[in-house]
C-alpha positions as CSV (number, residue, x, y, z in Angstrom):
1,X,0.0,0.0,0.0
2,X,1.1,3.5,-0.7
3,X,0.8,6.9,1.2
4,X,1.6,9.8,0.1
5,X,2.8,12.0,2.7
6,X,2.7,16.0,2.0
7,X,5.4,17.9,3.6
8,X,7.3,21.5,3.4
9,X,10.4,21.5,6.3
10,X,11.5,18.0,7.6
11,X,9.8,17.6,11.1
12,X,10.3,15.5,14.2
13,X,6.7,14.4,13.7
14,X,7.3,13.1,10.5
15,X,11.2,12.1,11.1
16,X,10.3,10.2,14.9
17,X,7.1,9.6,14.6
18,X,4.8,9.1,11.3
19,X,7.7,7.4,8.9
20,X,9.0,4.7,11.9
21,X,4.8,4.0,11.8
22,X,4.7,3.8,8.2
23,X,7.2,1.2,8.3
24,X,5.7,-0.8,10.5
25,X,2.5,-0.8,9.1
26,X,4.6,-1.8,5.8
27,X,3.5,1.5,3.8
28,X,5.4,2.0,0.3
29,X,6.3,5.5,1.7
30,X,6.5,8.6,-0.6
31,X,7.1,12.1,0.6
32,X,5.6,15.3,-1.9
33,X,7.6,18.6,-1.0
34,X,8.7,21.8,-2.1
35,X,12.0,21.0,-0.2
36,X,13.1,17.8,-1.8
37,X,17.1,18.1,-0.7
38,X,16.1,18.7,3.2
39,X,14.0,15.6,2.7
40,X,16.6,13.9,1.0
41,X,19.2,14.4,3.5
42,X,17.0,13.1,6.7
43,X,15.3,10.5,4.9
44,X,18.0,9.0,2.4
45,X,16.0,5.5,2.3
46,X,12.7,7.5,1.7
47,X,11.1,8.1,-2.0
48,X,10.8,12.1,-2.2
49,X,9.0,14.5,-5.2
50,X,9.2,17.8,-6.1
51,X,5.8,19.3,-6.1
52,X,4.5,22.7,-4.9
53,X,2.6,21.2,-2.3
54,X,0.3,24.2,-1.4
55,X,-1.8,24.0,-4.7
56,X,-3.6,21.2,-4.4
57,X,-4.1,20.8,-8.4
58,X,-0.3,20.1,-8.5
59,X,-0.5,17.3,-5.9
60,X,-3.3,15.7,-7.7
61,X,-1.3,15.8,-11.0
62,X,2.3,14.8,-9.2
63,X,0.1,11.5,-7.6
64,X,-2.0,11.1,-10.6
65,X,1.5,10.5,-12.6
66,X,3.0,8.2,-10.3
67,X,1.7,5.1,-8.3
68,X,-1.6,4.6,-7.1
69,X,-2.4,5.9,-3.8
70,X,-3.7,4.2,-1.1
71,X,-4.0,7.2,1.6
72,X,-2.6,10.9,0.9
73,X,-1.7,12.7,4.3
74,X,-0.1,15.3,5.8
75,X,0.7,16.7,9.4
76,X,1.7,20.2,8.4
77,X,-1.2,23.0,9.6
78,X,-0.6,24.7,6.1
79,X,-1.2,21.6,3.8
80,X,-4.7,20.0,5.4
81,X,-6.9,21.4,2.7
82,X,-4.8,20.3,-0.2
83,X,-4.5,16.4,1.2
84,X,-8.0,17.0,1.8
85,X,-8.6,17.6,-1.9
86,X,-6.3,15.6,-3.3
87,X,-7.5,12.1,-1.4
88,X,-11.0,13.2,-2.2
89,X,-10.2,13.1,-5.7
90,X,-9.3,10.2,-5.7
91,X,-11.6,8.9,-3.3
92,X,-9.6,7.6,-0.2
93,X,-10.7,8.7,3.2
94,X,-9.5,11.6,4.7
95,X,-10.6,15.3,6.6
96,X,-13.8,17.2,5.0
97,X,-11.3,19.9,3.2
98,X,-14.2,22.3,4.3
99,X,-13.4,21.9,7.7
100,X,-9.8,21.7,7.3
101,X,-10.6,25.2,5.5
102,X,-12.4,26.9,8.8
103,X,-9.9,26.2,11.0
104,X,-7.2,27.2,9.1
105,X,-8.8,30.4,8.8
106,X,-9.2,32.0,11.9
107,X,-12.2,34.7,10.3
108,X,-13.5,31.9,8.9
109,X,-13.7,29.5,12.0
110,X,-15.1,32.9,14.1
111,X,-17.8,33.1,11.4
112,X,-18.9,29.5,11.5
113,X,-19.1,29.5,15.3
114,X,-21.3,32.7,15.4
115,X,-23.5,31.6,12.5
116,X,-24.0,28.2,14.4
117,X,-25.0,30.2,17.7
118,X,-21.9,28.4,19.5
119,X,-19.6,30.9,20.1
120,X,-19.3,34.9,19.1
121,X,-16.4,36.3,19.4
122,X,-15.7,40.1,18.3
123,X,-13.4,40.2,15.1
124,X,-12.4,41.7,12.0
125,X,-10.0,41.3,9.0
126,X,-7.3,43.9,8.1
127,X,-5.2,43.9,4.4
128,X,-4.5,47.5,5.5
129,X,-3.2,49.1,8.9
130,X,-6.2,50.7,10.1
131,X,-7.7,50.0,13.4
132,X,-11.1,49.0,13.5
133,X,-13.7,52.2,15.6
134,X,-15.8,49.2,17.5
135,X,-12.4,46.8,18.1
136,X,-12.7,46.5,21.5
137,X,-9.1,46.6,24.2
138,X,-7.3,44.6,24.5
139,X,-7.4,43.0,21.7
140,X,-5.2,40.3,19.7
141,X,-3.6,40.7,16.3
142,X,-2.5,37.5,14.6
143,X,-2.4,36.5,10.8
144,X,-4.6,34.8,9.8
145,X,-3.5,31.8,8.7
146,X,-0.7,32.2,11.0
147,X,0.5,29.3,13.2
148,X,3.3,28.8,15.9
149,X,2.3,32.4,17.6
150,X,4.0,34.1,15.2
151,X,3.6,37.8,14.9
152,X,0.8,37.0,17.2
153,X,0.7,40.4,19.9
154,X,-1.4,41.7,22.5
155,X,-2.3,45.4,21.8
156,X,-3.3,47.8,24.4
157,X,-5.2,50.4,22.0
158,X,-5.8,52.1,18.5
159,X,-2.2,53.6,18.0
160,X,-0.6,50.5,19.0
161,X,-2.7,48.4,16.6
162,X,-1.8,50.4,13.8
163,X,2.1,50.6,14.0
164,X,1.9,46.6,14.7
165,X,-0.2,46.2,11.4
166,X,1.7,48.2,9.2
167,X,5.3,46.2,10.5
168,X,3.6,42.7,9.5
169,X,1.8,43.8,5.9
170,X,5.5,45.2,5.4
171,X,7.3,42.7,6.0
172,X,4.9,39.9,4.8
173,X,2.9,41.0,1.7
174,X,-0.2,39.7,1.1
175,X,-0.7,38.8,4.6
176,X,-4.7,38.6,5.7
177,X,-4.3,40.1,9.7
178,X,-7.1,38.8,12.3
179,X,-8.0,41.2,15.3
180,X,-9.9,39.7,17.8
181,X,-11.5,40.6,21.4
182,X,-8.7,39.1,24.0
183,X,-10.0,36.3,25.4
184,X,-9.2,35.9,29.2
185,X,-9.1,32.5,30.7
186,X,-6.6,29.3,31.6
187,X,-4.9,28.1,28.4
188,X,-5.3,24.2,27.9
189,X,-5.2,21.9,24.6
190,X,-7.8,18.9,23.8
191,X,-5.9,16.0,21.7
192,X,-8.4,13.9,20.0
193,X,-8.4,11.3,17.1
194,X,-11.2,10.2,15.1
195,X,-12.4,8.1,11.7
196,X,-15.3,10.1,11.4
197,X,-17.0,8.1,13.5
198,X,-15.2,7.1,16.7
199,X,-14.0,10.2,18.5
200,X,-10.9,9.3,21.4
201,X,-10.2,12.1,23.7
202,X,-6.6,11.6,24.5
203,X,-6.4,14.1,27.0
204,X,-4.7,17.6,26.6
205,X,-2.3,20.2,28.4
206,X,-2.3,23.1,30.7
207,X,-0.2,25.9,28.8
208,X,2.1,28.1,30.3
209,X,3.0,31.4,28.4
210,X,5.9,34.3,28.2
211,X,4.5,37.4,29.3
212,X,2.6,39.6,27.4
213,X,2.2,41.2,24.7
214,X,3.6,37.6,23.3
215,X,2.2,34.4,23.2
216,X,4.7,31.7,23.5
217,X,4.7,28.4,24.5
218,X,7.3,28.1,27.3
219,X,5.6,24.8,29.8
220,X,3.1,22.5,29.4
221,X,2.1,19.7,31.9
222,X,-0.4,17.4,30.9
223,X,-4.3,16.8,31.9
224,X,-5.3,13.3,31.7
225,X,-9.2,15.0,31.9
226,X,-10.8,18.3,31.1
227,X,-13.7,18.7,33.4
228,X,-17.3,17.2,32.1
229,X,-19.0,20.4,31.2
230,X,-15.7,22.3,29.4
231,X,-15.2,19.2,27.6
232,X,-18.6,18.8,26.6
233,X,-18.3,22.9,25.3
234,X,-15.2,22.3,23.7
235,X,-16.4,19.2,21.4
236,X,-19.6,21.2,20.5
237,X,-17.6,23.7,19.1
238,X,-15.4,20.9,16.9
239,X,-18.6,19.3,15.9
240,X,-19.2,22.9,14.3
241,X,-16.7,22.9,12.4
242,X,-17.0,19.5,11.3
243,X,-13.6,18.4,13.0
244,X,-14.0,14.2,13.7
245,X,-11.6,12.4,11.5
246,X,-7.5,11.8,12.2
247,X,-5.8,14.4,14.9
248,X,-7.0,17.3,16.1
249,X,-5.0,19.3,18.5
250,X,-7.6,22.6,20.2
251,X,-6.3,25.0,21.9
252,X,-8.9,26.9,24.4
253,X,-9.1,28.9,27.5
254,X,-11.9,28.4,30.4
255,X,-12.8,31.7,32.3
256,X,-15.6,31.0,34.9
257,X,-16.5,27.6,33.6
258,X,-16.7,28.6,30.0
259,X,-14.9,27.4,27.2
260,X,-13.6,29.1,24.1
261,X,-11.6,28.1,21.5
262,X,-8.5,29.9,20.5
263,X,-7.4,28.2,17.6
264,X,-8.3,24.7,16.3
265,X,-4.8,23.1,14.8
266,X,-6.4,20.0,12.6
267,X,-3.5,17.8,12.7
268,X,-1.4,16.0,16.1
269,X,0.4,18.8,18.7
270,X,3.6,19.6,17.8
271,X,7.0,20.3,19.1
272,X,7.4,16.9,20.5
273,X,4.6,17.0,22.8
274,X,3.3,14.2,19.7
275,X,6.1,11.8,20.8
276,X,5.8,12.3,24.6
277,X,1.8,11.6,24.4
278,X,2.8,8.5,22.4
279,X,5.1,7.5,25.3
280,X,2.8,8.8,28.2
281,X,-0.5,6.4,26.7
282,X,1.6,4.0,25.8
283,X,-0.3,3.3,22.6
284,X,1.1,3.8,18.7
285,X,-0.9,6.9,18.1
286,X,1.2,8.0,15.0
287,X,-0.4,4.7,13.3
288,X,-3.4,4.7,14.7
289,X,-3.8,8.5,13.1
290,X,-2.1,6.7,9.2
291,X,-4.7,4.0,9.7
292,X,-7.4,6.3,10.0
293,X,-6.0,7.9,6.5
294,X,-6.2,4.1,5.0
295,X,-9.5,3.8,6.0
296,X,-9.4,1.8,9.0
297,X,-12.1,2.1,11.8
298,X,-10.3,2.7,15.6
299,X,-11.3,0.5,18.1
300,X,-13.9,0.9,20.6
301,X,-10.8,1.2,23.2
302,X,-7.6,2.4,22.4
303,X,-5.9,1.0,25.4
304,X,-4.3,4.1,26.2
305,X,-2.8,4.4,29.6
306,X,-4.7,6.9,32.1
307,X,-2.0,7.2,35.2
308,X,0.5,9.0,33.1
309,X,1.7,12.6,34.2
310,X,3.9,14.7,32.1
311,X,5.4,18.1,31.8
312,X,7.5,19.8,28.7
313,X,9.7,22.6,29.1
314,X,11.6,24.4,25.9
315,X,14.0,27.0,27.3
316,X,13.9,29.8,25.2
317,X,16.8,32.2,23.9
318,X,16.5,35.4,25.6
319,X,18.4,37.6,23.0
320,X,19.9,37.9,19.7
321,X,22.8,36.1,18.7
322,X,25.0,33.0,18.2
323,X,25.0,30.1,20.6
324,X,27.9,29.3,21.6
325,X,27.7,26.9,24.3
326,X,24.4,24.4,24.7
327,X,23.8,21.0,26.3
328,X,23.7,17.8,24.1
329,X,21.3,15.6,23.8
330,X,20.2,13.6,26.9
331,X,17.9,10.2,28.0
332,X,17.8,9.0,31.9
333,X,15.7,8.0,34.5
334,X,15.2,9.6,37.8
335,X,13.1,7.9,40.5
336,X,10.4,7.1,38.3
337,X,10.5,9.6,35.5
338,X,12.1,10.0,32.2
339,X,13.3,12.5,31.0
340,X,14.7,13.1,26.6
341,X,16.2,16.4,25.8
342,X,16.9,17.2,22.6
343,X,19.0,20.5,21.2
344,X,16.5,22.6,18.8
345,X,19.7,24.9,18.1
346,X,22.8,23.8,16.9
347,X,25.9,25.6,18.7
348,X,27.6,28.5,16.1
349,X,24.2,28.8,14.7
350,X,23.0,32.8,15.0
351,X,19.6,33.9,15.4
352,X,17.7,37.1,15.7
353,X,15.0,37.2,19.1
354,X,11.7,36.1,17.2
355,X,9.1,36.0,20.1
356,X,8.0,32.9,18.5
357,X,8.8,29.2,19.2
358,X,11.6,29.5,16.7
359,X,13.4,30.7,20.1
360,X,13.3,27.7,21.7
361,X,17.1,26.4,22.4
362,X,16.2,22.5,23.0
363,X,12.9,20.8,24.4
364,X,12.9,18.8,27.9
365,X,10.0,16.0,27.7
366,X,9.0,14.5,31.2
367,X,7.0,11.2,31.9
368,X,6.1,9.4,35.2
369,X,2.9,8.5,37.2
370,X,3.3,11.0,39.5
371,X,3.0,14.9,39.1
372,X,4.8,16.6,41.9
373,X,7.8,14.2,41.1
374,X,7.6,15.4,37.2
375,X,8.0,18.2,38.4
376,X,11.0,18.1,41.0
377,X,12.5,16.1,38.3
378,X,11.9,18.7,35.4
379,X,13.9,21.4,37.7
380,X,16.3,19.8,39.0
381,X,17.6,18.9,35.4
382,X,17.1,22.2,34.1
383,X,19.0,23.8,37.0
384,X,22.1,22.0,35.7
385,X,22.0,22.9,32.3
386,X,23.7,26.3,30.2
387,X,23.1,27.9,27.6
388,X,25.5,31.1,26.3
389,X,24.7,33.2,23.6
390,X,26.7,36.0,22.8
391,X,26.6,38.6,20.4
């Protein structure tokens, strides 16, 4: 059998966790990409194609003039409507590229949870850097289309909405900005994999941010179980959408026991929080989501381990410049939890300050049965590691 997998940069995802499935399952593997040489050099043993994966009429041509496909997929948040399209075509299962479609577009995902009665949330669509007379402050600016919280920025008022505008159109023409009313709240996730008909809530994360007026990702520790009622909120908003089949990774916040979805990411959670929820349930969620895509039904029961605790930490680079001294790559055990880090920066590499994840210096994943104990084993690590950038 043959998937096509649709990719643009080489991920840890794909490199640790969908390909290693894909051979298990015995998959003739072949990867579409506008970056064929990055592909090339991870994944030497690996059949890769050119193709200008985000037009969906090229991947249908590129498939259509090679083997026949058994399941086309992809785990990249920019490329869900065209494998959508393209394994519709030629009729394999696979996402509704409708809904793939509303939650890529943040506009278009507010607009289809107001029309629905779910969920209104105040918001409007800027090509130009005016600031809208009824936005309400604060407010939040993001593209929209964006991912990663980049260029993503809490602004305080009118003046401040403008000059932010006006740097992203500049700097990224024929960019389509979102402002939105700031939603207050506890940030969480809900991870979930479906075939369209059997939804598994695999649990989610509690998200800890930098400080404003950015929003990244700096801690999350896992939550086995949302409570009933948010839970309940949350899937009602999915079901809106039309989000049920493969992974789906929400992001949401709960202010006084309501529950509003941020931004819905139709694919598995990223930046190796995919292979420590593999690890924490103990189950081989990176085929179960390619068997979906072939067309296979998931059990009643996944068998997914519920006494798991976790916690992820990416230290983040605190300035511009070249790193020059960084810990390696790590794997241990300590009284009951393990703990992988992995470098995300290369020493002698130099980087401007981003605000976005692309700061993150390394990622430290953290799995045991016990909370506090993650957690006194998360610090104590991170207390004896250095980082030096200089310059």
């Amino acid at each position: 059998m043959r998937l096509y997998l649709l990719a643009l940069n080489p991920t840890d995802a794909v490199s640790e966790g969908f390909l290693p499935a894909a051979a298990r399952l015995g998959l003739d593997v072949t990867v579409l990409t506008d970056q064929p040489a990055a592909h090339r050099r991870a994944h030497p043993e690996i059949e890769v194609l050119e193709c200008d994966v985000r037009d969906f009429r090229a991947v249908i041509s590129r498939v259509s003039a090679h083997h026949r496909p058994d399941a086309v997929f992809t785990n990249s948040d920019h490329l869900q409507t065209q494998a959508a399209l393209a394994a519709a075509y030629f009729g394999l299962p696979g996402k509704d590229w409708r809904a793939t479609l509303r939650c890529k577009d943040k506009a278009e995902m507010r607009r289809r949870l107001a029309a629905a009665c779910v969920d209104t949330v105040w918001s409007a669509e800027l090509t130009v850097p005016v600031a809208p007379g009824d936005a309400p402050y604060p407010c939040v600016l993001k593209p929209r289309e964006g991912v990663a919280s980049e260029d993503v920025l809490l602004i305080e008022g009118p003046e401040e909405l403008v000059t932010h505008a006006k740097e992203i159109l500049e700097r990224r023409p024929g960019t389509v900005l979102v402002v939105e009313e700031y939603l207050p709240g506890d940030l969480f996730t809900l991870e979930t994999l479906g075939d369209g008909h059997v939804r598994h809530v695999l649990g989610g994360f509690r998200t800890e941010l930098s400080p404003p007026p950015y929003f990244v990702e700096e801690r999350l520790t896992f939550a086995p179980a949302h409570p009933a009622p948010v839970l309940a909120q949350v899937l009602e908003q999915l079901d809106t959408l039309g989000v049920g089949f493969g992974a789906c990774h929400t992001e949401f916040v709960v202010h006084e026991g309501r529950a509003r979805i941020i931004e819905v990411n139709y694919r598995a959670i990223g930046d190796q929080c995919d292979l420590l929820l593999a690890r924490l349930l103990e189950i081989p969620l990176f085929a179960d989501i390619l068997r979906t895509h072939l067309g296979e039904p998931l059990p009643a029961d996944l068998g997914a381990r519920r006494d798991g605790a976790a916690r992820l930490e990416y230290p983040c680079a605190d300035r511009a410049g070249t790193l020059v001294d960084a810990p390696s790559a790590t794997e241990l055990a300590l009284g009951g939890v393990h703990l992988t880090y992995r470098p995300l920066r290369a020493v002698g590499e130099r980087h401007e300050l981003y605000r976005t994840n692309r700061d993150y210096l390394g990622v430290l994943r953290a799995t045991g049965t016990d909370q506090p104990a993650v957690d006194r084993a998360v610090a104590g690590f991170l207390a004896g590691l250095r980082w030096e950038i200089q310059p």
